[in-house]
C-alpha positions in Angstrom: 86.3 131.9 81.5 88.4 133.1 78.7 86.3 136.3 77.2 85.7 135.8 73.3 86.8 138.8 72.0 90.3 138.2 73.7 90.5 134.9 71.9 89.7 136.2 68.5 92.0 139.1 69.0 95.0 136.7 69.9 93.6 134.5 67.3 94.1 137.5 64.6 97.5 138.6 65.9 98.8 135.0 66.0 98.9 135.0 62.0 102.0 136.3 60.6 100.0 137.2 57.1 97.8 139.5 59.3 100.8 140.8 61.0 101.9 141.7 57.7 98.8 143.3 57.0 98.7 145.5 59.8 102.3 146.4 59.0 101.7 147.8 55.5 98.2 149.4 57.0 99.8 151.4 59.7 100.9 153.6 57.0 98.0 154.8 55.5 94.7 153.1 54.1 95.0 150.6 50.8 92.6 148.4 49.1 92.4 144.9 49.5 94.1 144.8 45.7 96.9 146.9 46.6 97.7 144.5 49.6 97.8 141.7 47.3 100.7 143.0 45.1 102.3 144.3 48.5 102.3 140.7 50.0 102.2 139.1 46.7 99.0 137.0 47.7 96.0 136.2 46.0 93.2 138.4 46.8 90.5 135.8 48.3 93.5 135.5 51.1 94.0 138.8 51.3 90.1 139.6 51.8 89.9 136.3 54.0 92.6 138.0 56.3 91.1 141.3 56.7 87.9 139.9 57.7 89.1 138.0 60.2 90.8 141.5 61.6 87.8 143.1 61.1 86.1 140.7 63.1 88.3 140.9 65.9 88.1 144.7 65.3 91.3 145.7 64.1 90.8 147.1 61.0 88.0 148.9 59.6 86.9 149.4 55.6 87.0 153.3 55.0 84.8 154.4 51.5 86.9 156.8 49.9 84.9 159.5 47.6 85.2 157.3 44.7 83.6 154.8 46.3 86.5 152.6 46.6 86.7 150.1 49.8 90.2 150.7 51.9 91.1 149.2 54.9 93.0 151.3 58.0 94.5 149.7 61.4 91.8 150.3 64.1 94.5 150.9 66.9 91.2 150.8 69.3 91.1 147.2 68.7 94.6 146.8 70.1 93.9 148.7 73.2 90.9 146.6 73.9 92.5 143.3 73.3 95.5 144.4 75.3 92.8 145.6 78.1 91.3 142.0 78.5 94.4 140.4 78.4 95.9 142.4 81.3 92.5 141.6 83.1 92.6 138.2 82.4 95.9 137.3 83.5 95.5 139.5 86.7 92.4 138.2 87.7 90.5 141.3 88.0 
């Protein structure tokens, strides 16, 4: 049986606009609004993307003191996902 976290991780990696997304985050925390001029998107696809990484627990939403929401690549996430997949395809 295929673990559901390992799905939802390769589910989340398997879209390019998330890829993007991780790109531009591996730089240093932005808001979702800032993404959306950086990719040119719309914010409700934007925000749609970063809660599906945040579901498969690659990002995480960081409060700055003003009380603004920005996003930052959980590199934990990536670990984990690479962990299971290892496991899975070895059989352990």
């Amino acid at each position: 049986i295929v673990p559901d976290v390992l799905i939802n991780g390769l589910k989340a990696l398997a879209d390019p606009t998330r890829l993007r997304i991780l790109r531009y985050l591996e730089h240093s925390p932005q808001t979702a609004a800032e993404l959306s001029r950086a990719l040119r998107l719309r914010p409700p696809t934007v925000a749609h993307h970063l809660l599906e990484l945040r579901k498969a627990g690659m990002v995480q939403v960081i409060v700055d003191h003003e009380g603004d929401r920005q996003y930052a690549t959980r590199f934990e996430g990536f670990d984990t996902i690479q962990e299971l997949l290892n496991k899975f395809v070895h059989g352990d």
